[in-house]
C-alpha positions, -999 to +999 in steps of 0.1 A: +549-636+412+567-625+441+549-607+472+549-603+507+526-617+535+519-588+547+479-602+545+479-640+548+443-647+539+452-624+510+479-643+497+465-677+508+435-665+482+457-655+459+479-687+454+442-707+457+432-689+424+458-694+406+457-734+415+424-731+403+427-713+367+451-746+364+487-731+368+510-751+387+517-735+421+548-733+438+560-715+468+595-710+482+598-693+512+633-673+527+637-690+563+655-659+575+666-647+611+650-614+622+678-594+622+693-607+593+659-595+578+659-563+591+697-557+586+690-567+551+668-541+546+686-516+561+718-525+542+699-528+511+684-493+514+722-473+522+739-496+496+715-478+475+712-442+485+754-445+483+750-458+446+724-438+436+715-409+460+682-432+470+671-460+483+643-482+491+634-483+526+607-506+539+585-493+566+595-513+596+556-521+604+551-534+569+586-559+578+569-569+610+537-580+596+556-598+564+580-609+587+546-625+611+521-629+587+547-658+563+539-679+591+501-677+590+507-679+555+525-708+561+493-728+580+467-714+555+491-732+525+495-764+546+461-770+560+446-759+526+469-773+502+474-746+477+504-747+464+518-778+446+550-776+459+564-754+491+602-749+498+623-731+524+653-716+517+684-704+536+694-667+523+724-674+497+719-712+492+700-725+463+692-757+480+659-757+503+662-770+536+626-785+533+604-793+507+568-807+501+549-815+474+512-826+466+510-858+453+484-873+426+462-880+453+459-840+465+475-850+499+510-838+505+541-863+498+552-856+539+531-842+568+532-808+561+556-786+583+561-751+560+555-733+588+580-752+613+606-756+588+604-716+587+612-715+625+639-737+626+653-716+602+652-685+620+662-696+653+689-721+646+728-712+653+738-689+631+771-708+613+806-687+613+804-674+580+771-663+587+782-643+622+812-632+603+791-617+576+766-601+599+795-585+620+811-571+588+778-554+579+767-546+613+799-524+615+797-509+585+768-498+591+776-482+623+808-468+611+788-449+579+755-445+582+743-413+608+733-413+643+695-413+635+702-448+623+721-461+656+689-473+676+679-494+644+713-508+642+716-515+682+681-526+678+688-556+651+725-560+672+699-573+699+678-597+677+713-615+666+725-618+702+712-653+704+720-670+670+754-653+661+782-673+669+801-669+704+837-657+684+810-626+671+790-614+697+795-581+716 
């Protein structure tokens, strides 16, 4: 099943029922950066109104509570333990950066830390490939989508300022 955490006592009672009708639980969580988020989204939705003449457009307060509402998420699955095993990912790597698992005891393996393994991810140093990438896209954006899109695109430009890489800031 994949959702959002848009409603974190929503999700946290969802994941809790399906522990308890006996299904394995886990949950891997994207550790992404704001504004690689909300670029994402927005370069997901003109990648597909090119392609197609549509595209899916998130509403940018749905993002924000998501975007918020994984970390409350993120206590609720800790404190309650209701998944068997919680991972964080970085966006385009297959390995997690943390993991935790419940052991035969009902305890977790490691002091939990879903929640702070999310933040580390989102505010770490972006590395240069990651920059590099964000600048290609950033411009791309700029150069083709219309000037109703411009203070979305300067807005995420600000989000980045602090994580991209020195050799790609502007």
């Amino acid at each position: 099943m994949q959702t959002t955490a848009q409603n974190p006592e929503f999700l946290a009672q969802n994941i809790g029922d399906f522990r308890r009708a006996g299904y394995k639980v886990s949950v891997p969580v994207m550790g992404v950066p704001e504004a690689m988020s909300q670029q994402g989204i927005i370069n997901r939705y003109h990648e597909q109104s090119k392609d197609g003449g549509a595209g899916r457009l998130t509403v940018p307060e749905k993002a924000r509570l998501s975007y918020t509402g994984i970390l409350v998420s993120a206590d609720l699955i800790d404190s309650g333990r209701l998944a068997d095993t919680v991972a964080v990912y970085r966006r385009g790597s297959s390995e997690p950066t943390y993991i935790n698992k419940l052991g035969s005891d009902g305890e977790w393996v490691s002091p939990p830390g879903l929640r702070t393994a999310i933040e580390v991810e989102r505010t770490r140093p972006w590395t240069t490939a990651e920059s590099r990438d964000f600048r290609a896209i950033q411009d791309r954006l700029t150069a083709e989508m219309g000037a109703e899109w411009r203070p979305r695109i300067s807005e995420i430009e600000n989000l980045a300022r602090p994580f991209i890489s020195p050799d790609f800031r502007r």
